[in-house]
C-alpha positions in Angstrom: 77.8 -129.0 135.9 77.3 -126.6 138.3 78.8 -124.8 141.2 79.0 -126.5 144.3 80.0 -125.5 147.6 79.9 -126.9 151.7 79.6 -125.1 155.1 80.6 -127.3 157.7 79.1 -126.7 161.2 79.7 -129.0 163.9 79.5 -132.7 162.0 76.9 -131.1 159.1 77.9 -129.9 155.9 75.2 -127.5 154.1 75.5 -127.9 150.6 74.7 -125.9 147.7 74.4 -127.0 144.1 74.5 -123.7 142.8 76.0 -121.2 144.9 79.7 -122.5 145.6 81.0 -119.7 144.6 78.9 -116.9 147.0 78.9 -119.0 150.2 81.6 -116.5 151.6 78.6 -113.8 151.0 76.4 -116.0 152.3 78.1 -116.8 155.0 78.8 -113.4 156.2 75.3 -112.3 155.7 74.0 -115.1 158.2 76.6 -113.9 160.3 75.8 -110.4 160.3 72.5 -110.8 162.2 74.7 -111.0 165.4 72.2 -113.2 166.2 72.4 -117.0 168.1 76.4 -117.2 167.2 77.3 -119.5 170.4 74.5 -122.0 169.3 75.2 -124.5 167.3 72.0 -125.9 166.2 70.5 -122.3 166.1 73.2 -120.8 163.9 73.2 -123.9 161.4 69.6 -123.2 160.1 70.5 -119.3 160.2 72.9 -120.1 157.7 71.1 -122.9 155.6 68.5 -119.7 155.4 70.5 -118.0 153.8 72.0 -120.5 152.1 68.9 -121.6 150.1 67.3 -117.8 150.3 64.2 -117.3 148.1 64.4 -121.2 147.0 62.9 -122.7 149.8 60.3 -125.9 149.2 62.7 -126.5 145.8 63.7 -130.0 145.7 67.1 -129.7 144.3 69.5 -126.8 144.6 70.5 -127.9 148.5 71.5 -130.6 150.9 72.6 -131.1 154.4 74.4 -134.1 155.5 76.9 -135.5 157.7 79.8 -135.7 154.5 80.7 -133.5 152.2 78.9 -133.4 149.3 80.1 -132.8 145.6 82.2 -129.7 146.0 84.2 -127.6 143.0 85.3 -124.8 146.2 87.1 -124.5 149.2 85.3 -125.5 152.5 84.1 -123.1 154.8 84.2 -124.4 158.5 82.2 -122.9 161.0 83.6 -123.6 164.8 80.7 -121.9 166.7 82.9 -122.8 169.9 86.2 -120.9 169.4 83.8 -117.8 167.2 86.1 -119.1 164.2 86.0 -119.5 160.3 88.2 -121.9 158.7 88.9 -122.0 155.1 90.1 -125.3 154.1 91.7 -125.8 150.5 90.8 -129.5 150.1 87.6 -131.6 150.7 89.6 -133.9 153.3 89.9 -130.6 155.4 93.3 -131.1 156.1 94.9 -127.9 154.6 94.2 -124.7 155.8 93.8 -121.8 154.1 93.0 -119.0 156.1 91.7 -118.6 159.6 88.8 -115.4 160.9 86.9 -114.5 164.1 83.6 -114.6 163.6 83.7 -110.0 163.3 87.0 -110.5 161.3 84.6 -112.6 158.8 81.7 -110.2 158.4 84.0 -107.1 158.5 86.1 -107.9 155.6 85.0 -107.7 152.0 83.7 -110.7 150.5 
């Protein structure tokens, strides 16, 4: 059981055991900090901050990898070039759900 969920951001997936369910809130929080969006590396452990908020040092709950892990959500896709969020419906990321900027993201209710 649980409640799993990925962020892909360049060719790394964060991964939450969890939290599947709030990584659009999550998400948009790390994203709200205005902070380091056109760098990659940067913006990836922003996020996994986030991510893994108040759980840090635990050694389950979290993951990053270069797959995707096990997932019961969508996908979330970060493309820190083109300031985009992708949803993707499947875990082989070929259909797309729904497409924001980066302020399109974090100004709509998640």
């Amino acid at each position: 059981m649980g409640d799993r969920g990925n962020i892909k951001i360049g060719k790394v997936f964060l991964y939450t055991h969890w939290g599947g369910s709030d990584i659009k809130k999550d998400l948009k929080k790390a994203l709200e900090k205005h902070e380091r969006w056109d760098d990659e590396p940067y913006i990836t452990r922003i996020i996994f901050d986030v991510l893994s908020e108040g759980k840090q040092g635990d050694s389950t709950g979290f993951g990053i990898s270069t797959e995707i892990c096990d997932n019961d959500n969508y996908i979330l896709e970060v493309d820190v070039d083109n300031q985009e969020i992708i949803e993707w419906e499947t875990d082989d990321l070929t259909v797309e759900k729904e497409r924001w900027t980066f302020e399109k993201f974090i100004s709509e209710e998640k």
